[in-house]
C-alpha positions in Angstrom: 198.4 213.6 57.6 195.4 213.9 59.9 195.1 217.2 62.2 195.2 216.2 66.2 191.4 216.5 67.5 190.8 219.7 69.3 191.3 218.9 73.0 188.2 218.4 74.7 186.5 221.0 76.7 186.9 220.4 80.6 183.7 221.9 81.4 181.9 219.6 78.9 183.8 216.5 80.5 182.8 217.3 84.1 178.9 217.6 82.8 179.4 214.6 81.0 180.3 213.1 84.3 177.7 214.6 86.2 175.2 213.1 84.1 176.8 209.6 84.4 176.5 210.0 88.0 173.3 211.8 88.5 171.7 211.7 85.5 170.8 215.2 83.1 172.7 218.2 85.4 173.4 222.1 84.7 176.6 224.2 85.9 176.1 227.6 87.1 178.6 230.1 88.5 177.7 232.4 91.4 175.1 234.6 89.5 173.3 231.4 88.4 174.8 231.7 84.9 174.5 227.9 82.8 178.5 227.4 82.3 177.8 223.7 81.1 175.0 221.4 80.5 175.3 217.6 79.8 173.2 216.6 76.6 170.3 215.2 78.5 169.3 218.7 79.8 168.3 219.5 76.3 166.1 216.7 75.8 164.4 217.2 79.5 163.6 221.0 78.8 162.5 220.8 74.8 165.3 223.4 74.1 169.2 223.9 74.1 170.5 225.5 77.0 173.7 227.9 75.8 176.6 229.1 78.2 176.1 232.6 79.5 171.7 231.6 80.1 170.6 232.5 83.2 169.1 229.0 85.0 166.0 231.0 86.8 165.0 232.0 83.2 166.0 228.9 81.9 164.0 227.0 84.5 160.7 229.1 85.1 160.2 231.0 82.0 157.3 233.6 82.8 155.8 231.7 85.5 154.8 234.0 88.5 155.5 231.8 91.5 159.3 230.9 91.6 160.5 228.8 94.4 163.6 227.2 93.0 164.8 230.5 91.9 163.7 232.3 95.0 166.2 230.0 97.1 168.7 230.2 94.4 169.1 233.8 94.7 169.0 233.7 98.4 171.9 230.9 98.6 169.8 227.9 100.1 170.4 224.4 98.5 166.6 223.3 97.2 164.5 220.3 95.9 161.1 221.0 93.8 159.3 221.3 90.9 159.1 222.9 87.6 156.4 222.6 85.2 157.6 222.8 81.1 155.3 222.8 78.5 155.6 219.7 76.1 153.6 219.7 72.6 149.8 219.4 72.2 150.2 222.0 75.0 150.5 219.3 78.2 153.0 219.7 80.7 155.8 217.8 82.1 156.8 218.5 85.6 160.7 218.3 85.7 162.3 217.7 89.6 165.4 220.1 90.3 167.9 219.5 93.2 170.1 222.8 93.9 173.3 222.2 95.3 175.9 225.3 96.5 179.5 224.0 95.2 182.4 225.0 96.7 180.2 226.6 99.6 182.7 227.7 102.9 181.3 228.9 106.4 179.2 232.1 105.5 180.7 232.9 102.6 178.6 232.9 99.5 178.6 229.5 97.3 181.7 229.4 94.1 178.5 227.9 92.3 175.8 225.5 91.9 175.1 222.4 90.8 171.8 221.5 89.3 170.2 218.0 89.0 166.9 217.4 86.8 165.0 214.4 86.2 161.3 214.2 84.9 158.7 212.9 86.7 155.0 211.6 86.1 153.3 213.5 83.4 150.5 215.6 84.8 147.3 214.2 83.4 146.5 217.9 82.0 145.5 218.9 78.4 146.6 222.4 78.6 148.4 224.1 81.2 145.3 226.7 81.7 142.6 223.3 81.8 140.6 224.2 84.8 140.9 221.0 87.1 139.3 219.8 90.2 141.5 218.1 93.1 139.8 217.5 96.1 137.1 220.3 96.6 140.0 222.3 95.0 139.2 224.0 91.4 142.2 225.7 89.6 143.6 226.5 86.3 146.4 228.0 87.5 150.1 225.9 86.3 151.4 226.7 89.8 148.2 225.2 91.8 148.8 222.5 89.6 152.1 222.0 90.1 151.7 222.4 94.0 148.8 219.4 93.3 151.5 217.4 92.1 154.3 217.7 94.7 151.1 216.7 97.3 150.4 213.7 95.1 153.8 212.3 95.6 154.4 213.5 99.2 151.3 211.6 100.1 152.4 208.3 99.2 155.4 209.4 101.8 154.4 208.5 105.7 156.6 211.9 106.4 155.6 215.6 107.8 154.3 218.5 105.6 154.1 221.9 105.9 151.4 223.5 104.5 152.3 227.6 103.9 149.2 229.4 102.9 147.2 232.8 103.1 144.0 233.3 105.4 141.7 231.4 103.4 143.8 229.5 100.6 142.5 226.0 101.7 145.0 224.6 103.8 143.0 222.2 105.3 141.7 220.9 102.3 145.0 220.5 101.2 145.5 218.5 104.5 142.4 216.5 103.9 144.2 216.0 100.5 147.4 214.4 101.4 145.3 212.4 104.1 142.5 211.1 101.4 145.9 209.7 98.5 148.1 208.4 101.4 147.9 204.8 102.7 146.3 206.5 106.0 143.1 207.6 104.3 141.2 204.4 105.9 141.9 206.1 109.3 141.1 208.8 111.4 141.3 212.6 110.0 141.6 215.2 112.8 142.2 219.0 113.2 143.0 221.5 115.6 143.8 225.3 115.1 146.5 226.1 117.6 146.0 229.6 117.5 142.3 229.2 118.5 142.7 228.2 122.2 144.7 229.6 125.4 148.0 227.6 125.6 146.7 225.6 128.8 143.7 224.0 127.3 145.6 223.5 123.9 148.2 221.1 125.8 144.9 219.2 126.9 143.3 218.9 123.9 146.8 217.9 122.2 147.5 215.5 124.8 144.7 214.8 126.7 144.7 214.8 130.4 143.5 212.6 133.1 141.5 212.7 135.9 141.6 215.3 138.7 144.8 216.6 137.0 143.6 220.3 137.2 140.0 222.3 138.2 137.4 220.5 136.3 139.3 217.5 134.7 136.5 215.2 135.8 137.4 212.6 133.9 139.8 211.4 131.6 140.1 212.9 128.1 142.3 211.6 125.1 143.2 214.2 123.8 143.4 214.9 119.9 147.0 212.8 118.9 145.5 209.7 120.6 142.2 210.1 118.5 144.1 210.7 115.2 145.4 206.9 115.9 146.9 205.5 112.8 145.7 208.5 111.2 146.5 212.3 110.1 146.5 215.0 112.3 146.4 218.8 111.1 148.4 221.1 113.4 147.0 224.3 111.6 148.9 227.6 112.6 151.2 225.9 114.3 153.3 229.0 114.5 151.2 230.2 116.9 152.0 227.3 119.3 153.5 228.5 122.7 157.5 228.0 123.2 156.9 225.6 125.9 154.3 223.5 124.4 156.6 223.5 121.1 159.3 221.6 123.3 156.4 219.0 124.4 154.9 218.5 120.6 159.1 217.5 119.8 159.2 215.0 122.0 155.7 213.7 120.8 157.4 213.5 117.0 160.7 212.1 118.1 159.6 209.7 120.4 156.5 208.8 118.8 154.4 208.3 122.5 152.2 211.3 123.9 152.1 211.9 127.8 148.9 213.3 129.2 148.5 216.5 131.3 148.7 215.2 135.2 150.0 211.8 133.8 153.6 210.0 134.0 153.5 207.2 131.3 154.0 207.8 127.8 151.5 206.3 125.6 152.7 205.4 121.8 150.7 206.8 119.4 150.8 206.6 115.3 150.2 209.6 113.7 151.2 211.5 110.3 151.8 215.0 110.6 150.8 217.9 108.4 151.2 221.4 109.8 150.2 224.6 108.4 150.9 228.2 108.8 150.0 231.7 107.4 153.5 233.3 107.6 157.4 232.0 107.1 158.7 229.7 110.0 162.3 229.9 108.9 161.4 234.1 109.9 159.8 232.8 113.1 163.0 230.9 113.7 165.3 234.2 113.5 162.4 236.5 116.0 163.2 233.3 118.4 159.5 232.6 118.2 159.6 228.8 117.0 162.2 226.3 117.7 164.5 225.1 114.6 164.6 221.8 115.4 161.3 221.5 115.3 161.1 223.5 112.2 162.9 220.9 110.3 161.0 217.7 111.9 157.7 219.3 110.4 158.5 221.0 107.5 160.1 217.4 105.3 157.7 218.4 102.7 156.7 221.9 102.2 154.1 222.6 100.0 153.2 226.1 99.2 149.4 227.3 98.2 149.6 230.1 95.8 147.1 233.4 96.8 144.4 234.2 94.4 145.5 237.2 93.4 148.5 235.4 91.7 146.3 232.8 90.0 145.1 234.5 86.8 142.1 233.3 85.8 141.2 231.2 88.9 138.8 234.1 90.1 136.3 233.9 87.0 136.6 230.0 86.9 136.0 230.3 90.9 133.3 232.4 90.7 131.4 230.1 88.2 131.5 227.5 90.7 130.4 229.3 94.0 127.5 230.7 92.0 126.3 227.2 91.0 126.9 225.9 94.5 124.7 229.1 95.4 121.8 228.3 93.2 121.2 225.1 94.6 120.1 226.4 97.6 117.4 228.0 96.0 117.0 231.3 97.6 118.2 233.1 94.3 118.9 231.9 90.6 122.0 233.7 89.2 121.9 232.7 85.0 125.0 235.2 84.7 127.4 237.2 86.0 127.7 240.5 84.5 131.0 242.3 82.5 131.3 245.0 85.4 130.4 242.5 88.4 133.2 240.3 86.7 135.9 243.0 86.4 135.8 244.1 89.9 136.5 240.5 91.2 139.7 240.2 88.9 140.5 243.6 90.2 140.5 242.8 93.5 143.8 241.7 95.6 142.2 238.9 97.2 144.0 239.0 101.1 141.2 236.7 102.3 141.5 234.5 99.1 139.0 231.7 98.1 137.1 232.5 101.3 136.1 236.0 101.1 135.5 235.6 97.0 132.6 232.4 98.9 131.9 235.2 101.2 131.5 238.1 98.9 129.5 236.4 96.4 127.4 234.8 99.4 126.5 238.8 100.2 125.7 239.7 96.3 122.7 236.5 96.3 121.8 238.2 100.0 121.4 241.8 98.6 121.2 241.1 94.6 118.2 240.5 93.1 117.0 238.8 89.5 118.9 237.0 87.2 122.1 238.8 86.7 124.5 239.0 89.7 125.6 242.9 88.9 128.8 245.0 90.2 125.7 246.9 92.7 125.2 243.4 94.0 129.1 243.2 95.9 130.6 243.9 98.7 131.7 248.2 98.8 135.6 246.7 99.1 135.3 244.8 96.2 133.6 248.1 94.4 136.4 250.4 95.3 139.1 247.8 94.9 140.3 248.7 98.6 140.9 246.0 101.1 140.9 246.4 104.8 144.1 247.6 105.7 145.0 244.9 108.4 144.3 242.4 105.6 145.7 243.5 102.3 148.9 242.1 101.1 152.0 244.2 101.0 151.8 245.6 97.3 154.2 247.4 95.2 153.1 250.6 94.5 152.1 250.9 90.5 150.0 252.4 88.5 146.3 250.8 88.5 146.3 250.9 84.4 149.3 248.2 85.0 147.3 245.4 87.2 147.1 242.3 85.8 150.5 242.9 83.4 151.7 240.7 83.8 155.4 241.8 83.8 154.7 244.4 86.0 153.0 241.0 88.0 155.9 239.1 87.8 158.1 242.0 88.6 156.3 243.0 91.9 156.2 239.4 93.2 159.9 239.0 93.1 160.5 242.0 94.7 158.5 241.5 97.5 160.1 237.8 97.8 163.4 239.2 97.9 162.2 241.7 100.9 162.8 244.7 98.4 166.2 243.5 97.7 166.7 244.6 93.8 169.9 242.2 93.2 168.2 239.2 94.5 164.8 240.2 92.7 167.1 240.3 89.4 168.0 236.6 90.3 164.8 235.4 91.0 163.7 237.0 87.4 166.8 235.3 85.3 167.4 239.1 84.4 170.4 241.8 84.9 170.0 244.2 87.9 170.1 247.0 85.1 167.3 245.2 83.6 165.1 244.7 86.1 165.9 248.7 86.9 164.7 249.4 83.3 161.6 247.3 83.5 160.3 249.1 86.9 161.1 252.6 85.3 158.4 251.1 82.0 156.1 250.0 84.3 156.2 252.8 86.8 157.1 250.2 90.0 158.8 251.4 93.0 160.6 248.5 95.1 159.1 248.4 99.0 160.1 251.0 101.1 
C-alpha cells in the first residue's frame, strides 16, 4: 500500500506562484530573512538560496556600495541592480524590484517581496577590467554597474537624477546619457543653478524679453528653448530657489516655458537630467525642495560612487592623468613612484577625480625628472589630511585598518544608516551582535 505524499509546503506553493506570475521571486520576513525562494532564483544567482539567509548578503555579497539593501533596511520599496559574478569571472547584472507586503499606514512592512530577472550581460572580462565609458575610466564593479543602469535609462526619454560628490563627473555622466539616447543628434546644454543669484537664473532658464527688467535690451531665449529637442543638465538643482522650483514644475508638467516679462507659453522639448551633491529626499524633510518635484526629476536615479570607495580606480586613474600630462610636454613622467603611489590610495578623496587631476597637475608643476615622487604632491595628500570643510564624514578607526576592507564595508553602512547600528546590521546581511563584534575587531566607533 503506497504511503500518502507529504503535503506540500505552503510557502513553496506561494513562491511557485510568484514565479508563474512574475517570474524568479524571494520571500523575506521583516528582518529581510529568505523564508522561500522559487527554483528560478537559484539558477539567476549561481547558488541555492536556504530559508533563514539573509537577502542583503544574499544579494550583495561583499560589495561596498549597497543600494537595494540600504532601502531595504530603511523600509522603502526599490528597483535596481546587482552585479553576480558568472564563470570565466564576467558578470551578470540581475534587476531586483523590493516590494513591502502587508505594509499598513506607518507601521513597519509584515515583509517583502522580491522580484529578480537578469538583464544584458555586461560586456566585461573580469569584474576588476579597467573600462572606459565616455571620458569615464573605472574598474570599479559598482561604477560599472552604475554604467549599466545609464545605458538602459538612456534609451528612456524620462528624467534622471544624477547624485554625486564635488567632482565625481556628473556632467559627464549627463553628457553620457545624452551621447546613447535617441537625442544625441541634438542640442546638449548645461547650467549650474547654484552658480547664479536666483533673479538671473530664472532668465537664463527661461529667457526673458525685451524691456522686461533694467538692461533686458533685447530678447534672450533662455537655456530650455536652446536645449530644443535636446538634453538639458540642471546641475545642483538643490540649490534652486523655492519659488523658481514652482516655475521649473510647471515647465516639466506642461512641457512649454514662459519667459521673464512675457505672457505666452512657448512649448519646448527637452529631456531632463538633474544632478545634486547631497540627498533630495533630506532636502524634502528641511522644507528646502518641493516633493513633487522631487519625484518628476528623480524617474531614474543613478548614483556615482566617490573615489575613495573605488579600490583600485586611484592607481588606474592616476596612470591616465599622467599620460594625458605628458602630452603637453612641459614634463615627462616614465613612473610613478611606490611612496608617491601610497599616499594617493591613502587619501580620502572629498574632491574625487578632480582634485586627484588637480593634485597630480601640481606634482608635474613642482616635480622634476622622470619619476613623479611622494615630495612632488600636494602637503594634504602627504599628511593624509583633508580640508576640514571638504572631508567626508569618516568613522573613526585606526589608520593600520584603511583599506580593509571589512572595516570599509563596515564604515560605509554605518554612515548610510546615519549611525543607526540595527539598520547598519541590515544593510550588511549580518546580526546586530555581529556587526557589534566586528567594530570591537576592527577598532570602529559608529558616528557620534
Amino acid at each position: 500500500m503506497k504511503r500518502p505524499a507529504p503535503p506540500a509546503d505552503p510557502l513553496h506553493i506561494a513562491a511557485l506562484a510568484l514565479e508563474s506570475l512574475g517570474g524568479p521571486a524571494l520571500l523575506l520576513d521583516p528582518a529581510l530573512r529568505v523564508v522561500a525562494a522559487s527554483p528560478g532564483v537559484e539558477g539567476l544567482l549561481g547558488e541555492a538560496v536556504r530559508p533563514g539567509a539573509l537577502a542583503p548578503r544574499v544579494l550583495c555579497g561583499d560589495s561596498l556600495d549597497r543600494p537595494i539593501a540600504e532601502a531595504l533596511a530603511a523600509g522603502r520599496a526599490v528597483t535596481g541592480t546587482v552585479l553576480r559574478p558568472r564563470r570565466g569571472g564576467a558578470l551578470r547584472s540581475l534587476r531586483v524590484r523590493a516590494t513591502p507586503v502587508g505594509a499598513d499606514g506607518d507601521a513597519p512592512p509584515a515583509g517583502w517581496l522580491l522580484l529578480l530577472d537578469a538583464q544584458e550581460a555586461l560586456a566585461l572580462d573580469a569584474p576588476d577590467a579597467p573600462l572606459l565609458f565616455h571620458g569615464m575610466w573605472t574598474g570599479d564593479p559598482a561604477m560599472k554597474q552604475m554604467f549599466h543602469v545609464l545605458q538602459r535609462a538612456a534609451r528612456r526619454d524620462v528624467p534622471v537624477l544624477v547624485r554625486g560628490e564635488t567632482g565625481a563627473g556628473k556632467e559627464l555622466v549627463a553628457r553620457a546619457l545624452h551621447d546613447l539616447s535617441p537625442r544625441a543628434r541634438g542640442p546638449f546644454k548645461a547650467i549650474n543653478c547654484a552658480a547664479l543669484p536666483p533673479s538671473l537664473l530664472e532668465s537664463e532658464l527661461f529667457g526673458h524679453v525685451k524691456g522686461s527688467f533694467t538692461g533686458a535690451s533685447r530678447d534672450h531665449a533662455g537655456i530650455f528653448r536652446a536645449a530644443d529637442r535636446g538634453t538639458l543638465f540642471l546641475d545642483e538643482i538643490a540649490e534652486t530657489p523655492l519659488d523658481l522650483q514652482a516655475k521649473l514644475l510647471r515647465v516639466v508638467e506642461t512641457r512649454t516655458v514662459i519667459p521673464v516679462g512675457g505672457s505666452e507659453p512657448i512649448a519646448v522639448n527637452v529631456r531632463l537630467v538633474a544632478a545634486t551633491h547631497q540627498s533630495l529626499r533630506r532636502a524634502v524633510e528641511l522644507g528646502s525642495f518641493r516633493a513633487d518635484l522631487m519625484y518628476r526629476l528623480r524617474v531614474v536615479p543613478l548614483f556615482i560612487p566617490p573615489l575613495r570607495a573605488r579600490a583600485g580606480d586611484v592607481a588606474l586613474l592616476t596612470a591616465r592623468i599622467v599620460d594625458e600630462l605628458n602630452g603637453a610636454g612641459e614634463r615627462n613622467v616614465a613612473r610613478v613612484s611606490p611612496g608617491a603611489l601610497a599616499a594617493l590610495a591613502r587619501y580620502p578623496w572629498p574632491g574625487n577625480v578632480r582634485e586627484l587631476r588637480n593634485a597630480l597637475q601640481y606634482a608635474f608643476v613642482i616635480g622634476e625628472g622622470p619619476v613623479l615622487t611622494e615630495a612632488d604632491l600636494p602637503p594634504e595628500i602627504t599628511s593624509g589630511e583633508p580640508d576640514e570643510a571638504l572631508a567626508p564624514a569618516r568613522v573613526n578607526r585606526p589608520p593600520e585598518l584603511e583599506g580593509t576592507p571589512e572595516a570599509q564595508r563596515i564604515q560605509r553602512a554605518l554612515e548610510r544608516a546615519g549611525g543607526n547600528r540595527t539598520r547598519a546590521a541590515k544593510i550588511l546581511g549580518v546580526s546586530r551582535v555581529t556587526l557589534w563584534r566586528q567594530m570591537r575587531e576592527h577598532g570602529l566607533a559608529a558616528p557620534g
